[in-house]
FIROZA-317925 format. One record per residue (C-alpha): residue in three letters; chain; x, y, z. Coordinates in pm, whole numbers, always signed. Example, Ala and Ser with C-alpha at 12.3 -4.5 7.8 and 13.67 -1.06 7.14 Angstrom:
// residues 2
NODE rest kette     xx     yy     zz
NODE  ALA     A  +1230   -450   +780
NODE  SER     A  +1367   -106   +714
***
This chain:
// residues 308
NODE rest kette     xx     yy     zz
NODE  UNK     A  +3401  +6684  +8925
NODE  UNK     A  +3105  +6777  +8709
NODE  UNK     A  +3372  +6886  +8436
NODE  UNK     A  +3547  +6590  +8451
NODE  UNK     A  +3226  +6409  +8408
NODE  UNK     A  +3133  +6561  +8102
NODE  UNK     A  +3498  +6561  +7960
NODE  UNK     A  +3442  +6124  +7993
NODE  UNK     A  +3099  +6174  +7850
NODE  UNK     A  +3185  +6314  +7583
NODE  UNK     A  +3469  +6086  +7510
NODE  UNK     A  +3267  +5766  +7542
NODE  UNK     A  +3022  +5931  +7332
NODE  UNK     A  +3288  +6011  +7048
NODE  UNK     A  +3459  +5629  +7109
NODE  UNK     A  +3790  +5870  +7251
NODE  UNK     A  +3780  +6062  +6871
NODE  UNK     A  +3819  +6338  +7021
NODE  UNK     A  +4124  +6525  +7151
NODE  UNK     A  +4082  +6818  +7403
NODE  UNK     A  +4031  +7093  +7165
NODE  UNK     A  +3713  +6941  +7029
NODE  UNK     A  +3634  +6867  +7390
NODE  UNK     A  +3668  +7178  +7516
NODE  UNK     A  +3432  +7339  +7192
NODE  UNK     A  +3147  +7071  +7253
NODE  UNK     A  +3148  +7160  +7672
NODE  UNK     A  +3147  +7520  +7549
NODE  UNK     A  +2833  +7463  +7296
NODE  UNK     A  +2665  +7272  +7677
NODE  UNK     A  +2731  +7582  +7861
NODE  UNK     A  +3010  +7493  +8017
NODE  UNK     A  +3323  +7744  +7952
NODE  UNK     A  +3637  +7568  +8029
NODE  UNK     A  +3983  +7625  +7920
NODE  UNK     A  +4134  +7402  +7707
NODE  UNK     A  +4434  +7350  +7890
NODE  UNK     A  +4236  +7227  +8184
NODE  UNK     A  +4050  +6987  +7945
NODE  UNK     A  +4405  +6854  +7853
NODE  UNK     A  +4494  +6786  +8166
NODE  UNK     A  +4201  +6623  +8290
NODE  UNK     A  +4247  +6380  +7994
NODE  UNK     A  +4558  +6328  +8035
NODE  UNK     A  +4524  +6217  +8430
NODE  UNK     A  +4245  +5975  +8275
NODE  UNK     A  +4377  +5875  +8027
NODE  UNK     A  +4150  +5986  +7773
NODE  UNK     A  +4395  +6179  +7492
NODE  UNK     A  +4279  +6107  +7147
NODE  UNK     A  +4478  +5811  +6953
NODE  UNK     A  +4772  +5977  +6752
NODE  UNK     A  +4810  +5935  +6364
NODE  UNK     A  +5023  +5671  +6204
NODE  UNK     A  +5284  +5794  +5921
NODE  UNK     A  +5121  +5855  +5581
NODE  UNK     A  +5252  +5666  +5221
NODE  UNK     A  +5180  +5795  +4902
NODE  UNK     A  +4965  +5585  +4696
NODE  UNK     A  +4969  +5852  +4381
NODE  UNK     A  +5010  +5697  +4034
NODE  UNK     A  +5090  +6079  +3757
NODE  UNK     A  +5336  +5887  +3598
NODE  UNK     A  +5147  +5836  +3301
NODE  UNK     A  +5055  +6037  +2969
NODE  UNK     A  +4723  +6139  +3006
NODE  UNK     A  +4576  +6486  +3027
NODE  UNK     A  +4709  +6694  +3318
NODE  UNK     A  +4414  +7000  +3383
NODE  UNK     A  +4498  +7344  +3516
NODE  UNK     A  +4468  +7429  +3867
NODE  UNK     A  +4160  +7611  +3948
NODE  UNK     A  +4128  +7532  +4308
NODE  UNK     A  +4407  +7722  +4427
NODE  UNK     A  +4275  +8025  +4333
NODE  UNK     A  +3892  +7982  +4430
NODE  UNK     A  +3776  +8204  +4718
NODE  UNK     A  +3400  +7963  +4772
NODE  UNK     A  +3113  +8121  +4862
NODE  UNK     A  +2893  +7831  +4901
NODE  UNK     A  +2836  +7430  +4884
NODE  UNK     A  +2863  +7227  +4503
NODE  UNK     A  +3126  +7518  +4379
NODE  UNK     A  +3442  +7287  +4407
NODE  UNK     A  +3470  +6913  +4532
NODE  UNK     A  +3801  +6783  +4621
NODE  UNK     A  +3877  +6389  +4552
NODE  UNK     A  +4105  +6129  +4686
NODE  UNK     A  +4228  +5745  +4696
NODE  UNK     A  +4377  +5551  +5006
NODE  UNK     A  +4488  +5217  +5079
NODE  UNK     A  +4347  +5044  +5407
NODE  UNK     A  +4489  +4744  +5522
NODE  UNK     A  +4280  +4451  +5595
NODE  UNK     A  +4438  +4172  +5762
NODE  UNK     A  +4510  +3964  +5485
NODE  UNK     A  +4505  +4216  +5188
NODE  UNK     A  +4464  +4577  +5060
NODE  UNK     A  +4145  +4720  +4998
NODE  UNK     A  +4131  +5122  +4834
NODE  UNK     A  +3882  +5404  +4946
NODE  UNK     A  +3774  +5683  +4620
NODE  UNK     A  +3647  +5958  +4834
NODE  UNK     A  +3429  +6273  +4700
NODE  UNK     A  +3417  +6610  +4910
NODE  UNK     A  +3239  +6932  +4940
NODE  UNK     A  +3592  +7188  +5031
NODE  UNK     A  +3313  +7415  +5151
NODE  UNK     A  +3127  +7223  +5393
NODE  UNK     A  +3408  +6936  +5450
NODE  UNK     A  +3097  +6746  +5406
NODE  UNK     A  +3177  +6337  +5229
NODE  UNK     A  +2898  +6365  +4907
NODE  UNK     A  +3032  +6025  +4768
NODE  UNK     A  +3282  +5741  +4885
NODE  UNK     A  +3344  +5362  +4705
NODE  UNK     A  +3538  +5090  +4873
NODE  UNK     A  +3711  +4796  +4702
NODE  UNK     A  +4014  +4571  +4629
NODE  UNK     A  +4114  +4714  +4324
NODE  UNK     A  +4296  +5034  +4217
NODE  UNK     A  +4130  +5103  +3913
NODE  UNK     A  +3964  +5420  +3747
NODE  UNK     A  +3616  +5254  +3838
NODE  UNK     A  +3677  +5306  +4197
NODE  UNK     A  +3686  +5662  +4152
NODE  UNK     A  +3409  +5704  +3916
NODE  UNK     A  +3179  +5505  +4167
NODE  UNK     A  +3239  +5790  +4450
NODE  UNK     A  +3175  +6044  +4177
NODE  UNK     A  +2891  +5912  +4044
NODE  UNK     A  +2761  +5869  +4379
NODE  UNK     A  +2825  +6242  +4492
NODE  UNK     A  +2655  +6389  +4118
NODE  UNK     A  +2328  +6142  +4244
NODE  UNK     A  +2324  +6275  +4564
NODE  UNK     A  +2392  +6627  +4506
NODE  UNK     A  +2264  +6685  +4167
NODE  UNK     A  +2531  +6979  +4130
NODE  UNK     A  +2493  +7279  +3842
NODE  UNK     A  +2721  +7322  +3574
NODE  UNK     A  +3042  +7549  +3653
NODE  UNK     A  +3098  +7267  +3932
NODE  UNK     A  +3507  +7274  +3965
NODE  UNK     A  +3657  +6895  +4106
NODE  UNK     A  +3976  +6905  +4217
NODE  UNK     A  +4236  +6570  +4254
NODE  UNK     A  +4572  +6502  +4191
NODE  UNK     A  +4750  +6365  +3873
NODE  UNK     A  +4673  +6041  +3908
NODE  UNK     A  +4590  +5824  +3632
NODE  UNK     A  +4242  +5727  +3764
NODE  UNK     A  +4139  +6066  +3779
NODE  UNK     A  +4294  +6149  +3448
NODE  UNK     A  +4122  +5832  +3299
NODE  UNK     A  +3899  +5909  +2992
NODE  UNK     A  +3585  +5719  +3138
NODE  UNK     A  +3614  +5954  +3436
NODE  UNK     A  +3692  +6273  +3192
NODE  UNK     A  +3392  +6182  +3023
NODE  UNK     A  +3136  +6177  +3306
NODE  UNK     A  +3254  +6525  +3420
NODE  UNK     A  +3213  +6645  +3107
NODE  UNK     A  +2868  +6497  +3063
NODE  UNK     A  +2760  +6700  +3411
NODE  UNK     A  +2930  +7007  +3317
NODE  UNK     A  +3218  +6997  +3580
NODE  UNK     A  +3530  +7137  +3547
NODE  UNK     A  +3856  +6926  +3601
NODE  UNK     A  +4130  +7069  +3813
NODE  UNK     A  +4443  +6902  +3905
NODE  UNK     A  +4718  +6963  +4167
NODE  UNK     A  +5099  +7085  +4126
NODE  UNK     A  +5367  +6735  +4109
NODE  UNK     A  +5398  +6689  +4476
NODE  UNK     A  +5215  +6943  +4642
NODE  UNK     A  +4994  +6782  +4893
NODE  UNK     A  +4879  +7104  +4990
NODE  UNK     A  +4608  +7204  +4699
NODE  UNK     A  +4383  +6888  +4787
NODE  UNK     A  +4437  +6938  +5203
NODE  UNK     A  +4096  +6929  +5275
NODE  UNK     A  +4059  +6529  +5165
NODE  UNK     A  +4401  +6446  +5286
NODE  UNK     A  +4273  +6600  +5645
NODE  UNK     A  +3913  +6377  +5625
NODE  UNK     A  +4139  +6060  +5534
NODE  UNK     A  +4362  +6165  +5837
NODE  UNK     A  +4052  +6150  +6049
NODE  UNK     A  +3913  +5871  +5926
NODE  UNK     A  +4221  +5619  +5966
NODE  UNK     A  +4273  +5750  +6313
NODE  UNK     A  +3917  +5733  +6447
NODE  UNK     A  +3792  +5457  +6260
NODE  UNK     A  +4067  +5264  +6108
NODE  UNK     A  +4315  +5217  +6335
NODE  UNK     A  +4091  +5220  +6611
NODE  UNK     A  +3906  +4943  +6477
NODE  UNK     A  +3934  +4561  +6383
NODE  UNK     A  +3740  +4412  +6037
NODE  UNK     A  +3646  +4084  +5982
NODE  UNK     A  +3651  +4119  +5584
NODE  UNK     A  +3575  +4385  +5321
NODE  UNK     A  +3169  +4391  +5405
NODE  UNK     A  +3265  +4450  +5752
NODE  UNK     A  +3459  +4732  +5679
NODE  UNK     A  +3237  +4879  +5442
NODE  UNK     A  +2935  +4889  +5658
NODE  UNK     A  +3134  +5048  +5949
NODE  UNK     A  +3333  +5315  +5722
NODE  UNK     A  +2958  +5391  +5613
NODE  UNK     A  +2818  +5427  +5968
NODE  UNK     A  +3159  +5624  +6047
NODE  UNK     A  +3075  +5895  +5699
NODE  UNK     A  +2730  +5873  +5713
NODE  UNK     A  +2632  +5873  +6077
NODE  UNK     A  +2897  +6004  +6282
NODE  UNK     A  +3156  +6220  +6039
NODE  UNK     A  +2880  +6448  +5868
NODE  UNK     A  +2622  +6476  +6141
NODE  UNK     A  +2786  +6472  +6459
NODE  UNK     A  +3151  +6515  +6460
NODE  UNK     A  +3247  +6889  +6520
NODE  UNK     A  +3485  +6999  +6211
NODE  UNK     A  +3748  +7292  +6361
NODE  UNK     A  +3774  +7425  +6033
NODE  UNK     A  +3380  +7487  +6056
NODE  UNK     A  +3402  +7721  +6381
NODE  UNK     A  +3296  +7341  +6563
NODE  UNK     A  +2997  +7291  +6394
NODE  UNK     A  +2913  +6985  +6213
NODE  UNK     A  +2947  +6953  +5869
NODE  UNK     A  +2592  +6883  +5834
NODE  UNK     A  +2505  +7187  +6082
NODE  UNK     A  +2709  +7402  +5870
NODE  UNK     A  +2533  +7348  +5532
NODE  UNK     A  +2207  +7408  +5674
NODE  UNK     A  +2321  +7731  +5831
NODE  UNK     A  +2423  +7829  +5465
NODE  UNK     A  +2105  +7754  +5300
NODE  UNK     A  +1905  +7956  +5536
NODE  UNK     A  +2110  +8262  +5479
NODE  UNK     A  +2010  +8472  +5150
NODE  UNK     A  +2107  +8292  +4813
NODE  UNK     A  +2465  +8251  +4741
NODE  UNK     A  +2675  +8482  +4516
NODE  UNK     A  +2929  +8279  +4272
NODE  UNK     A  +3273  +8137  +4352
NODE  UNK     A  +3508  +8396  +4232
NODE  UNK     A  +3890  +8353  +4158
NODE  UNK     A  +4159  +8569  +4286
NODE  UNK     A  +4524  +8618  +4142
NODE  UNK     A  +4816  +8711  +4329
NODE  UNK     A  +4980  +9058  +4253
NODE  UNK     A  +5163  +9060  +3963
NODE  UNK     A  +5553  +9205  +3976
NODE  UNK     A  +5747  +9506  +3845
NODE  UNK     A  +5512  +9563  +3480
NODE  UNK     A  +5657  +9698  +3205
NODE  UNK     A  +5535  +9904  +2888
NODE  UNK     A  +5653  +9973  +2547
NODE  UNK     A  +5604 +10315  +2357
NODE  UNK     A  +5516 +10340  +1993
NODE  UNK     A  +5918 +10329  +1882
NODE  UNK     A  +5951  +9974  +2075
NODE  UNK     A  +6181 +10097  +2342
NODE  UNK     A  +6086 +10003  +2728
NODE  UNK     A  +5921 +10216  +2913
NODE  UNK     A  +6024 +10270  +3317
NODE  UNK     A  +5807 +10097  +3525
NODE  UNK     A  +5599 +10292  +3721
NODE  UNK     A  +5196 +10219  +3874
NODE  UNK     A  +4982 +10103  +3675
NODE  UNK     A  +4688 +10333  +3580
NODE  UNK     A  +4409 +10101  +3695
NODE  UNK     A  +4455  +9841  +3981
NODE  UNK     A  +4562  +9521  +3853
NODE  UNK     A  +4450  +9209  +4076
NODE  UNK     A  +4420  +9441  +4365
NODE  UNK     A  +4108  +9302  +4499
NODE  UNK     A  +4104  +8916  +4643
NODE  UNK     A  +3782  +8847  +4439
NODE  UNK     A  +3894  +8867  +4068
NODE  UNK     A  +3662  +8686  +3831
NODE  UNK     A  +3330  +8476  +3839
NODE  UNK     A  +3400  +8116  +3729
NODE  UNK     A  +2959  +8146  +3623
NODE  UNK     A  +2981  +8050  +3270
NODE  UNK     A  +3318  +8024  +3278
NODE  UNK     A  +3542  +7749  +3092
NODE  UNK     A  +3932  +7658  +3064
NODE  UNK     A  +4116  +7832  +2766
NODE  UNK     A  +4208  +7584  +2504
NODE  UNK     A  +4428  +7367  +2536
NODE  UNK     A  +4341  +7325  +2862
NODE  UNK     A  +4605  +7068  +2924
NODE  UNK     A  +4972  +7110  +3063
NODE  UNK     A  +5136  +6944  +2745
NODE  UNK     A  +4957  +6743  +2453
NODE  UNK     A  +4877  +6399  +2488
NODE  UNK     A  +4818  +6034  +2351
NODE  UNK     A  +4465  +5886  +2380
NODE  UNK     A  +4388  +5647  +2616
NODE  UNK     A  +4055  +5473  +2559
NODE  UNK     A  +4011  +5244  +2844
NODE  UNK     A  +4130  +5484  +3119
NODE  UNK     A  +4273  +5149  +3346
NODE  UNK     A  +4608  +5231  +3471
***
């Protein structure tokens, strides 16, 4: 009974955000070690299991000419908070229109540094969350951000801000949801727990409670699994008290068979290599580091206005 008291506790608490696993992690963090499958149980005979996701549509305009950017973000191993932010748009559907999100993240700390909200789908939208996570964060230069091809993110107005602050642009692979995973998890989250769970009067309605959602609840009290159940929030201050943080590095996967030439330009057998070649999963500091030139995919047009 005193379980099953604290299992509804901390569902009311969480407005029934929470599924068992997280549960189970915040009666373990009060003292109380309880299996999860028990928790599951118990909120299943009281009807306390976490709403379940809707189906996810692709919003994503690449198809456009603008500057696609190397991916970096694949290959960064972080060692700390303000090395790479990830960025996304959604749709939310109000009940007589769509309105977009822009959303700004740190992938180290899953923390939300910056987030806009409004009815159009432009490359302002974007630039708002950015600008908003550079003011709040105040990052150093050799910052990489990560997004996918689309043309907002590829605009030159928002090109031109990250070059004014020093950040490095980073882009996913065509259809490959998988390089920008930690935003499309947080917008997961937030349409399940908030949106969905939630009626809006009108745009101001829904941008005051997506605020208390980010700000009060997501990185301050909501445990994050990927975070070993700590809060975002709890997380980044358990970094900054540890000693100061080496660089992001970036590691390569082992290359194949390599092959060598002797001086009368006949192969050479492959064999080992003398010297290990991307042996170790920390390759190369990205400190002072910038993108060979060109550092696009394929040369471009100009696009001055950046609106898609």
């Amino acid at each position: 009974m005193e379980v099953r008291s604290a299992i509804q506790q901390i569902a009311l608490e969480h407005r029934r955000r929470y599924g068992y696993r997280r549960i189970a992690a915040e009666l373990r963090r009060r003292g109380m070690a309880v299996n999860h499958k028990r928790v599951a149980r118990l909120m299943r005979e009281d009807n306390l299991l976490a709403a379940q996701p809707k189906s996810f549509i692709a919003t994503t305009d690449s198809n456009h000419e603008l500057e696609v950017y190397l991916n970096l973000a694949r290959r960064m191993n972080l060692t700390g908070i303000n090395q790479l932010w990830v960025a996304d748009i959604t749709y939310i559907r109000l009940r007589g229109e769509f309105v977009y999100l822009a959303l700004v993240l740190d992938a180290f700390s899953r923390r939300v540094v910056g987030w806009a909200l409004d009815r159009t789908l432009t490359a302002r939208l974007p630039l708002l969350a950015l600008e908003r996570a550079i003011a709040l964060r105040q990052p150093s230069a050799g910052l990489v951000h990560h997004s996918d091809r689309g043309v907002q993110y590829a605009s030159e107005p928002y090109m031109r801000v990250l070059r004014s602050q020093g950040i490095l642009p980073s882009m996913s692979r065509p259809a490959n949801p998988y390089d920008n995973a930690a935003c499309e998890s947080f917008i997961k989250t937030l349409k399940r727990e908030e949106i969905y769970a939630n009626q809006y009067r009108d745009l101001d309605d829904m941008r005051a409670r997506i605020e208390e959602f980010i700000e009060g609840y997501y990185n301050r009290l909501r445990l994050h699994s990927a975070l070993g159940y700590a809060t975002p929030e709890e997380f980044e201050d358990g970094c900054r008290t540890q000693a100061a943080q080496a660089p992001p590095t970036v590691s390569f996967s082992r290359h194949g068979e390599i092959y060598r030439w002797n001086g009368n330009g006949d192969p050479v057998e492959p064999g080992p290599p003398p010297h290990p070649i991307d042996e170790s999963p920390a390759g190369y500091s990205l400190t002072g580091w910038s993108p060979p030139e060109p550092v696009s995919a394929s040369p471009v047009a100009d696009h001055s206005d950046g609106e898609p």
